[in-house]
C-alpha positions as CSV (number, residue, x, y, z in Angstrom):
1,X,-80.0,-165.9,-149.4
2,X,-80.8,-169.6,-150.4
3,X,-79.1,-171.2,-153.6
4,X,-80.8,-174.0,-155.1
5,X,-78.2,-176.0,-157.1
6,X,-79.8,-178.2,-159.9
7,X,-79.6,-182.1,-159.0
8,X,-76.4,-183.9,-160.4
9,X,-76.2,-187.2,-161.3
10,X,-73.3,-189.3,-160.6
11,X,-71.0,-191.2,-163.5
12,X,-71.9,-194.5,-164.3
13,X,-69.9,-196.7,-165.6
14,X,-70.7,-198.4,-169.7
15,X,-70.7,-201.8,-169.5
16,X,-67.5,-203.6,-170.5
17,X,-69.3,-206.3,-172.3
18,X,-71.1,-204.1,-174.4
19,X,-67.9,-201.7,-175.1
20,X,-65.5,-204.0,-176.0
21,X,-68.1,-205.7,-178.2
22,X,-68.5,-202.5,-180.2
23,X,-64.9,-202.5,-181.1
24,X,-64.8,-206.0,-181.9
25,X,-68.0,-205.7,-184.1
26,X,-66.4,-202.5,-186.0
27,X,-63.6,-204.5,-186.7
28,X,-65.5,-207.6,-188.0
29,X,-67.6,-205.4,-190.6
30,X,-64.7,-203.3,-191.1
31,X,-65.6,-200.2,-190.0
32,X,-62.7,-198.0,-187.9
33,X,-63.4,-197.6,-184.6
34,X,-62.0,-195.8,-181.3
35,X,-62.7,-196.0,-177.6
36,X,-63.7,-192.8,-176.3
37,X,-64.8,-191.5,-172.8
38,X,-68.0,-189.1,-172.6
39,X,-68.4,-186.4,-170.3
40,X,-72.4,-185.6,-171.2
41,X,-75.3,-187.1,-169.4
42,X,-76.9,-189.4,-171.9
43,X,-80.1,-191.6,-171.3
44,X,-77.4,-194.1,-170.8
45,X,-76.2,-192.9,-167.2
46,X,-79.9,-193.5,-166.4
47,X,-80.6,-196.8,-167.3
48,X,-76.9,-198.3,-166.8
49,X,-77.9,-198.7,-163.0
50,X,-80.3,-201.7,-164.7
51,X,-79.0,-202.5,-167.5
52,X,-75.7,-203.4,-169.4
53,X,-75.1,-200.1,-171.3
54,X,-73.0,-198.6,-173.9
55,X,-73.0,-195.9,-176.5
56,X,-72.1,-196.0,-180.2
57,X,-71.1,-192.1,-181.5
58,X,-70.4,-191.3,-185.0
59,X,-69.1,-188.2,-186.5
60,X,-70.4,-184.8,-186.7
61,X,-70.0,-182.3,-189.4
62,X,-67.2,-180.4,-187.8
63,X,-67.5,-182.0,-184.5
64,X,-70.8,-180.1,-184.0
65,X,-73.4,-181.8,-181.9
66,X,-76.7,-180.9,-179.9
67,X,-76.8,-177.7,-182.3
68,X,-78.9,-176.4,-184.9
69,X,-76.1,-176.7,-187.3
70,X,-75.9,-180.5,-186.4
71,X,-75.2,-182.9,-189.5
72,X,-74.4,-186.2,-189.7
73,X,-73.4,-188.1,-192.7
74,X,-75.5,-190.6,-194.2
75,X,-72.9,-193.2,-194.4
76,X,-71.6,-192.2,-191.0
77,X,-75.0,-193.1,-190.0
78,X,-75.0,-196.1,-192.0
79,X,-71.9,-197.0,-190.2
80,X,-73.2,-196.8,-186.8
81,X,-76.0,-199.4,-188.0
82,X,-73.7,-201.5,-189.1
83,X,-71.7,-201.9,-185.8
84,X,-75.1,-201.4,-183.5
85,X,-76.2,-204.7,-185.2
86,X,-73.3,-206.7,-185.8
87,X,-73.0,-205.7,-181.6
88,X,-76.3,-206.9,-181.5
89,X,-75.7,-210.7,-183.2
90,X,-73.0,-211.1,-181.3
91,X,-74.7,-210.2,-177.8
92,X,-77.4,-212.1,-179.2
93,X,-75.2,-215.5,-178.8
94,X,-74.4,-215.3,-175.5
């Protein structure tokens, strides 16, 4: 009997640049922020091969994600605009 196992993709590494920017950019529009490590395959581990990469996550109704129940509160939203483009002035600069 043959087992197919489905393909697996490696870890890749978000780029420090970009990371440590996010914290510095949460803490310039005042927003609290903390470093977290992911264990889900996001488009992210695709394109960080190429590209300097990083991922901004805000809060879940009771931690609930990818799930029909999924909700998000506006002003957590809000928040993670703020940061994505305060991140992206700074970038922007350099």
């Amino acid at each position: 009997m043959d087992i197919t196992l489905p393909p697996t993709h490696s870890p890749e590494p978000l780029a420090t640049q970009v990371v440590e920017t996010f914290g510095k950019s949460a803490e310039q529009v005042g927003i609290p922020a903390k470093r977290m490590n992911s264990g889900a395959g996001h488009d992210s581990q695709n394109i960080a091969i190429k590209l300097k990469t990083g991922m901004i996550f805000v809060s879940s109704i009771r931690g609930t994600s990818h799930a029909p129940m999924e909700w998000t509160e506006w002003e957590d939203i809000e928040n993670g605009v703020k940061i994505l483009t305060q991140t992206l002035k700074q970038l922007s600069k350099g």
